[in-house]
N, CA, C and O atoms as CSV, one atom per row, in Angstrom:
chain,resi,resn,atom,element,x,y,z
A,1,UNK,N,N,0.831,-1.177,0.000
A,1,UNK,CA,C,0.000,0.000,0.000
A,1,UNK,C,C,0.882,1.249,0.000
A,1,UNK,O,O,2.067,1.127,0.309
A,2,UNK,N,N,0.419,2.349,-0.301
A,2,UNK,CA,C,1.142,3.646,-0.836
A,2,UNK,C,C,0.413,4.185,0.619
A,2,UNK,O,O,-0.777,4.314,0.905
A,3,UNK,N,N,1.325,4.372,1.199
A,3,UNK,CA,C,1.099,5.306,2.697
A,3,UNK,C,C,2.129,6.955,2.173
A,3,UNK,O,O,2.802,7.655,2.929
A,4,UNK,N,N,1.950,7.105,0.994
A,4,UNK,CA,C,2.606,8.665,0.836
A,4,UNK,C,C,1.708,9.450,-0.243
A,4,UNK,O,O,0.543,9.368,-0.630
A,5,UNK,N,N,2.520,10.032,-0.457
A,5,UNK,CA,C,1.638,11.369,-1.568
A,5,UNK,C,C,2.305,10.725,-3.396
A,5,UNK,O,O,2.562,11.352,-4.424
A,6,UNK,N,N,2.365,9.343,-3.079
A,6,UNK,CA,C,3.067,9.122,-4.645
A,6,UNK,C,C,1.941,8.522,-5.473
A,6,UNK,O,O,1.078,7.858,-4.898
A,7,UNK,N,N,1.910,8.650,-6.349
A,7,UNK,CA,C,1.189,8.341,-7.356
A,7,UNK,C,C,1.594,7.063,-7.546
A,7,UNK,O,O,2.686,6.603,-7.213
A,8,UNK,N,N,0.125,6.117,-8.438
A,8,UNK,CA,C,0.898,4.554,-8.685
A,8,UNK,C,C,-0.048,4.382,-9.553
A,8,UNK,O,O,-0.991,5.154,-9.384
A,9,UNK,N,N,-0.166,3.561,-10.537
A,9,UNK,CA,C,-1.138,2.769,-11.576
A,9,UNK,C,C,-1.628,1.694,-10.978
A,9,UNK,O,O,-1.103,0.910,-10.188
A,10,UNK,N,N,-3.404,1.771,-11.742
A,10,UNK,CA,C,-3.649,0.405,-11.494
A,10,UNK,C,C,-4.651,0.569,-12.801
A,10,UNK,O,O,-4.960,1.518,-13.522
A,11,UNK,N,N,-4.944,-0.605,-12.753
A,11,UNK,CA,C,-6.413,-1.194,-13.728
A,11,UNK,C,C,-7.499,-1.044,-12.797
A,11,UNK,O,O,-7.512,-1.285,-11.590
A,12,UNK,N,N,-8.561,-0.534,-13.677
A,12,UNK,CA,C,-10.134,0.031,-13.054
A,12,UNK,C,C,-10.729,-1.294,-13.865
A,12,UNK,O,O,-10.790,-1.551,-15.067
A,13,UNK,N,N,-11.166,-2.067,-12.600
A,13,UNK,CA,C,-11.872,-3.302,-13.165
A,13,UNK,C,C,-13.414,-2.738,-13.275
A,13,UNK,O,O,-14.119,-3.067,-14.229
A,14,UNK,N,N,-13.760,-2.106,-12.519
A,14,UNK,CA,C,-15.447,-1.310,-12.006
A,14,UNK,C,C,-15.451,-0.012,-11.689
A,14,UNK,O,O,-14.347,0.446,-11.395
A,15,UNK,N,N,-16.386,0.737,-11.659
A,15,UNK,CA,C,-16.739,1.852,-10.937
A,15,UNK,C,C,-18.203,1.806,-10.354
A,15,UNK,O,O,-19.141,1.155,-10.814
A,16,UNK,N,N,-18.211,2.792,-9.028
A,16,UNK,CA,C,-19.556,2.738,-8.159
A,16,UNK,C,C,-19.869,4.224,-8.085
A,16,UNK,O,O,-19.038,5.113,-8.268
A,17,UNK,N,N,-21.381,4.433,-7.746
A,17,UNK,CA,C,-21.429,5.813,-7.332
A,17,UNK,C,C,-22.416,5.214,-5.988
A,17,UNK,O,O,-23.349,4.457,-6.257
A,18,UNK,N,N,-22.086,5.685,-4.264
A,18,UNK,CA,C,-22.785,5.131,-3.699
A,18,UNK,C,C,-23.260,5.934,-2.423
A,18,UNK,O,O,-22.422,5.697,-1.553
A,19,UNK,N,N,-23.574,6.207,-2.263
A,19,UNK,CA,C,-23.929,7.801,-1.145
A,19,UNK,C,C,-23.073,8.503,-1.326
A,19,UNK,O,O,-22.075,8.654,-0.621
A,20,UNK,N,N,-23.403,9.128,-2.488
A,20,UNK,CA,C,-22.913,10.449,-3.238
A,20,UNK,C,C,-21.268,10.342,-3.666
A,20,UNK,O,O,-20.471,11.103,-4.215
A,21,UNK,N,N,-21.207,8.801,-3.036
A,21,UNK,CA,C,-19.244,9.114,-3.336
A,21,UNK,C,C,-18.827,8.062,-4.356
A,21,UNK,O,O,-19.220,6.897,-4.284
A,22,UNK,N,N,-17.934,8.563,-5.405
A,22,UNK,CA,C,-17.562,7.753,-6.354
A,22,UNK,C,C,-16.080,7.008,-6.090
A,22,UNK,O,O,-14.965,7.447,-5.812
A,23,UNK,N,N,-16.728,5.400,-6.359
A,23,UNK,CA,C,-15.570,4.391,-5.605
A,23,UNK,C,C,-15.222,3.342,-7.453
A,23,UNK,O,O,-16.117,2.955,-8.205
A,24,UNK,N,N,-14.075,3.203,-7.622
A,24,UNK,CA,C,-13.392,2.431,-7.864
A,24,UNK,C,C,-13.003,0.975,-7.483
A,24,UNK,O,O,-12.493,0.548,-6.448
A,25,UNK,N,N,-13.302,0.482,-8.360
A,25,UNK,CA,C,-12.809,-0.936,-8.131
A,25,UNK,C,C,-11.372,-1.641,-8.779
A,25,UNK,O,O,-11.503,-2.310,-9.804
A,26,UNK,N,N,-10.122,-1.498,-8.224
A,26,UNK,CA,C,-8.833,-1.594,-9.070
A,26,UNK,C,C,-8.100,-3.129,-8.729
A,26,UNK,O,O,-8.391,-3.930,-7.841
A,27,UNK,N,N,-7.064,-3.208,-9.766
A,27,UNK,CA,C,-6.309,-4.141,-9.572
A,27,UNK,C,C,-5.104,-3.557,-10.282
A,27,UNK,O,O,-5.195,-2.858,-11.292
A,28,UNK,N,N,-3.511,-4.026,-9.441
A,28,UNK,CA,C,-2.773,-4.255,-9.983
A,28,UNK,C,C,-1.641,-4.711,-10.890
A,28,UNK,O,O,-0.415,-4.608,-10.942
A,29,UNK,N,N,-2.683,-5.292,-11.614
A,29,UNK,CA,C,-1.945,-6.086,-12.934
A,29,UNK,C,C,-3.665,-6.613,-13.638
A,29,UNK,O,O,-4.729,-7.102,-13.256
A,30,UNK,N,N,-2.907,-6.041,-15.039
A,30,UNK,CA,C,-4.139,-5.990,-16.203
A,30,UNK,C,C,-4.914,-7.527,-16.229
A,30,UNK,O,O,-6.096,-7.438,-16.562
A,31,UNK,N,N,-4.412,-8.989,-15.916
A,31,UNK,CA,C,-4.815,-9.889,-16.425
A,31,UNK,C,C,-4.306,-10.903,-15.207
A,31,UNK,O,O,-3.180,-10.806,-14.721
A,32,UNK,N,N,-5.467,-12.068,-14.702
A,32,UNK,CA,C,-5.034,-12.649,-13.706
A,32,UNK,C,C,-5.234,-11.951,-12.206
A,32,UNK,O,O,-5.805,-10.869,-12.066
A,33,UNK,N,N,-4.710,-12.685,-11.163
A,33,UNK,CA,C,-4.927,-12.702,-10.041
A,33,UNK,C,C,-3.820,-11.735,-9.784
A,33,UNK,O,O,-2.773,-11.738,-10.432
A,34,UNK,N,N,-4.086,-10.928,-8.839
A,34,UNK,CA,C,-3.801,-9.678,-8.705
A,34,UNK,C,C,-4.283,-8.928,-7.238
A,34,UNK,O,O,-5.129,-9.476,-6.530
A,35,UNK,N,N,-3.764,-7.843,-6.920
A,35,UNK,CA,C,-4.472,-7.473,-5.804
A,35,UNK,C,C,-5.294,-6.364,-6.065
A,35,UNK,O,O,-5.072,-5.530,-6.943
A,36,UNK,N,N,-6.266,-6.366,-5.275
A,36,UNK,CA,C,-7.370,-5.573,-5.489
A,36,UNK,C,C,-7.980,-4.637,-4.239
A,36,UNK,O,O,-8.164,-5.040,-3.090
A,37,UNK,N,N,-8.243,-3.309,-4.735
A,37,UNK,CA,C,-8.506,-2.291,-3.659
A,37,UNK,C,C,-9.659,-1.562,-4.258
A,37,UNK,O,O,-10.040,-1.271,-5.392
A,38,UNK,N,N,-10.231,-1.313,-2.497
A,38,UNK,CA,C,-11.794,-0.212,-3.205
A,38,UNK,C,C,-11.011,1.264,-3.054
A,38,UNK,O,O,-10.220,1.466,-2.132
A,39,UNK,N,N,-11.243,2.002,-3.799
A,39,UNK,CA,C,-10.331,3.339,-3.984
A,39,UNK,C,C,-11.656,4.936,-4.242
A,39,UNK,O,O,-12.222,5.275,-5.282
A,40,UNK,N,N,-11.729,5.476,-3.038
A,40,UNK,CA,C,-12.630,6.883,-3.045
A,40,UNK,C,C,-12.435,7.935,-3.538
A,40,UNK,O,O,-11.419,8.523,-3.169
A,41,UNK,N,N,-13.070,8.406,-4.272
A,41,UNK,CA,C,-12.410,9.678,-5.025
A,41,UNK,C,C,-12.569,10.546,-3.977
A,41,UNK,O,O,-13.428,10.454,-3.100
A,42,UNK,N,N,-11.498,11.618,-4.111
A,42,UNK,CA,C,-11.428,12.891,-3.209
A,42,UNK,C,C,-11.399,13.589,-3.760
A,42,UNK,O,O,-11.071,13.244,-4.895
A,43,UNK,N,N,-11.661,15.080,-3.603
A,43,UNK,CA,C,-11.796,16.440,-3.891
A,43,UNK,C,C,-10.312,16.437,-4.330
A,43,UNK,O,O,-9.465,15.882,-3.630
A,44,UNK,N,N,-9.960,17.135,-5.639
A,44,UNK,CA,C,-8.727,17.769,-5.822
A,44,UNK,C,C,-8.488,19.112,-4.980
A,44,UNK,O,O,-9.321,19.998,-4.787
A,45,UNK,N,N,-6.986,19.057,-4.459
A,45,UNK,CA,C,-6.714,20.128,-3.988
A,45,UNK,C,C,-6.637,21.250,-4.887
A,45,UNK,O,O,-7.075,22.370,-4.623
A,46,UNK,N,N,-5.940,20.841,-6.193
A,46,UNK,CA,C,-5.511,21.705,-6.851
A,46,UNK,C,C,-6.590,22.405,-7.818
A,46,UNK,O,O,-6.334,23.212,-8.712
A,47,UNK,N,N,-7.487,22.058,-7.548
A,47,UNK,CA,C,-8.526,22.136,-8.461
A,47,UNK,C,C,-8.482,22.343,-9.854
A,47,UNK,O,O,-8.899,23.402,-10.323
A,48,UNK,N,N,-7.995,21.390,-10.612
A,48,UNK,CA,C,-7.452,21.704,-11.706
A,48,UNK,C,C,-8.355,20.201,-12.480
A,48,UNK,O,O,-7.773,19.686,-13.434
A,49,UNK,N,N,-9.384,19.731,-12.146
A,49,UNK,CA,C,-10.002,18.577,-12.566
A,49,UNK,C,C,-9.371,17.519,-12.100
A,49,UNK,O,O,-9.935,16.452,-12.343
A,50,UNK,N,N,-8.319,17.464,-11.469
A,50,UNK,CA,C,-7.606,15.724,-11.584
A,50,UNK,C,C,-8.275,15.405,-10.241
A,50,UNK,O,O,-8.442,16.151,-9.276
A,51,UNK,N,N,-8.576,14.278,-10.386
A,51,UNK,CA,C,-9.062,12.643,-9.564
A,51,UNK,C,C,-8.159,12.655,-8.259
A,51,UNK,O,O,-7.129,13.171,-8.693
A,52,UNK,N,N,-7.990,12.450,-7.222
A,52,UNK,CA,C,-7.465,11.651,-6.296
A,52,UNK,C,C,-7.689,10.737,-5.750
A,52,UNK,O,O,-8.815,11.003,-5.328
A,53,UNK,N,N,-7.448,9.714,-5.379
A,53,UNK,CA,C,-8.393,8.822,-4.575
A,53,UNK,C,C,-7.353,8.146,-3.365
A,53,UNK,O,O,-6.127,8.036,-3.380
A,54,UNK,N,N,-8.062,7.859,-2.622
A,54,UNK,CA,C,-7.823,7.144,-1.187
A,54,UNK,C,C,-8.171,5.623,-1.051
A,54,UNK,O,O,-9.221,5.230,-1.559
A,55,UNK,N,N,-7.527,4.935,-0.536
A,55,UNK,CA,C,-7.844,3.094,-0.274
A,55,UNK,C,C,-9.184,3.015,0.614
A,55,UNK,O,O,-8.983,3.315,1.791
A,56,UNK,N,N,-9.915,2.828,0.437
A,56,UNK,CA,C,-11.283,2.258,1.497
A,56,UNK,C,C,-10.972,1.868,2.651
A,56,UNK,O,O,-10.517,0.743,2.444
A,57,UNK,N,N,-10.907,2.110,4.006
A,57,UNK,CA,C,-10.343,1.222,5.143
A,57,UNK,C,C,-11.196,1.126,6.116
A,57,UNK,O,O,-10.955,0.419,7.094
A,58,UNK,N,N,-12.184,1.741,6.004
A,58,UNK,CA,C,-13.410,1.393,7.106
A,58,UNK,C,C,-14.301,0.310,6.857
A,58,UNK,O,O,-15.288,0.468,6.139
A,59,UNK,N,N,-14.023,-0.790,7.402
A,59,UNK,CA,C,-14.957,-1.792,7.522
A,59,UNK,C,C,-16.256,-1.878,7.048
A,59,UNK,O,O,-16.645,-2.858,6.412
A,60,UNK,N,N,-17.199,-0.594,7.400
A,60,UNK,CA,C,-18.464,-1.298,7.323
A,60,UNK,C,C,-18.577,-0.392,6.007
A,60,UNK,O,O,-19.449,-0.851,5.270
A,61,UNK,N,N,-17.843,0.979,5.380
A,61,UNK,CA,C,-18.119,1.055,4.160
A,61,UNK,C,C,-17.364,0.431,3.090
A,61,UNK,O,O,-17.638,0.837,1.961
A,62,UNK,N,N,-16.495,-0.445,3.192
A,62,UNK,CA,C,-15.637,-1.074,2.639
A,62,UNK,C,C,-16.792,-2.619,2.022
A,62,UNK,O,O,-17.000,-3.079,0.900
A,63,UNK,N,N,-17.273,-2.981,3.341
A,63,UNK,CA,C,-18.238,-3.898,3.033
A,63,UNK,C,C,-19.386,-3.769,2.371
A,63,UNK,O,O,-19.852,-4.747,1.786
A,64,UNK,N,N,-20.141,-2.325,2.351
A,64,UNK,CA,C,-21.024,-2.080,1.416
A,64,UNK,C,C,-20.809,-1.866,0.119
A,64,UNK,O,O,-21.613,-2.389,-0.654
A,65,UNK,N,N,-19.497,-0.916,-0.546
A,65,UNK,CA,C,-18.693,-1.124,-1.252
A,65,UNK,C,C,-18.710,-2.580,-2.233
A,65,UNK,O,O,-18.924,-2.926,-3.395
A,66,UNK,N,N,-18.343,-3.133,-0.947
A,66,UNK,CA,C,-17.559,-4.847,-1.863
A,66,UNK,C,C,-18.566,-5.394,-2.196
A,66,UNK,O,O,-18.548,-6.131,-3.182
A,67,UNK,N,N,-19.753,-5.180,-1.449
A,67,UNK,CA,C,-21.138,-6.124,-1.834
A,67,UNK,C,C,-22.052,-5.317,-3.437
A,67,UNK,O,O,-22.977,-5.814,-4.079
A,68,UNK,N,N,-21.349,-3.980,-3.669
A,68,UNK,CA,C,-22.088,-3.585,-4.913
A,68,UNK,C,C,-21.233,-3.962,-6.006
A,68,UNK,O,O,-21.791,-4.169,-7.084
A,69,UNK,N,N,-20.452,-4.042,-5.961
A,69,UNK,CA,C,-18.898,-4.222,-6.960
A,69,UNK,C,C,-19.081,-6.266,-6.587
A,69,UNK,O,O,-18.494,-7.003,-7.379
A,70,UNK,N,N,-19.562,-6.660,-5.883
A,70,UNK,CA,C,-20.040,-8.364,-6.062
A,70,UNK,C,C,-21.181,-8.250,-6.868
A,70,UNK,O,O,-21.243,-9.046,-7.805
A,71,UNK,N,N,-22.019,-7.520,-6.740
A,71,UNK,CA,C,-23.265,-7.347,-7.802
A,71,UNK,C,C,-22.827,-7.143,-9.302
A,71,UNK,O,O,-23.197,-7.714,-10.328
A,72,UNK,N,N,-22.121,-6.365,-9.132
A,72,UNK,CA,C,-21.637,-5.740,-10.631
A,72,UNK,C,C,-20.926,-6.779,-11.160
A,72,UNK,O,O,-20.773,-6.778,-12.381
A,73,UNK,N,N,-20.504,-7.578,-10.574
A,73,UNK,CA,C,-19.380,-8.730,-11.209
A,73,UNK,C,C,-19.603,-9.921,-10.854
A,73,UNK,O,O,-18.653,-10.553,-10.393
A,74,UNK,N,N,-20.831,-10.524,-10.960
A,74,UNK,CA,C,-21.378,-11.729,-10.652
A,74,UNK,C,C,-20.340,-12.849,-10.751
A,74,UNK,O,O,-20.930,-13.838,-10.315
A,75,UNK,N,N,-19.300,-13.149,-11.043
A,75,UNK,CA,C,-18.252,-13.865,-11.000
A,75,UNK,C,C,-17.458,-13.525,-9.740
A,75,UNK,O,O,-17.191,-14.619,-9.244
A,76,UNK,N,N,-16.993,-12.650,-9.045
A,76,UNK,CA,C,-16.098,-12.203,-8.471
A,76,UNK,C,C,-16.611,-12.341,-7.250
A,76,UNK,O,O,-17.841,-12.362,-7.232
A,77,UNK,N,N,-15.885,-12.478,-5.871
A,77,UNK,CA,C,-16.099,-12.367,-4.982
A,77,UNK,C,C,-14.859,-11.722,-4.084
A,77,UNK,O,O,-13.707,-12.152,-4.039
A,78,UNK,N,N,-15.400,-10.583,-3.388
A,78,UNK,CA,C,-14.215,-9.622,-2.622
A,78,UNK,C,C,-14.360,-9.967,-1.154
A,78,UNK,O,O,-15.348,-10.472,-0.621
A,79,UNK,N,N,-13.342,-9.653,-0.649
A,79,UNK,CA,C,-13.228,-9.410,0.953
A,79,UNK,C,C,-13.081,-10.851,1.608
A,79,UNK,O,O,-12.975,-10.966,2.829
């Protein structure tokens, strides 16, 4: 996990919009088993349009999260 201000790539397997906040569903490598994170968009500081996003780490929205992104991907199962 990126505990700094650095930027990193991933693959957007999904996207959610879910009490008002838009979540990501990523993995780190395009094809195959891989690791996977729910990722929140945040307000740009810079306000210049760009995206930020944050790792999901609260439990119970992490779990509501994982259960819409299990809907969306009837194959997949998270958490």
């Amino acid at each position: 996990m990126l505990d700094t201000q650095e930027s990193a790539e991933f693959y957007v397997l999904e996207q959610t919009k879910l009490s008002g906040n838009q979540y990501l569903l990523v993995t780190d490598v395009p094809e195959g088993d891989g690791d996977a994170l729910i990722l929140r968009e945040l307000a740009s500081e810079s306000g210049k349009g760009e995206c930020v996003y944050e790792v999901v780490e609260d439990d119970r929205e992490l779990s509501a999260v994982a259960a819409v992104f299990e809907s969306l991907l009837d194959d997949t199962e998270l958490l």
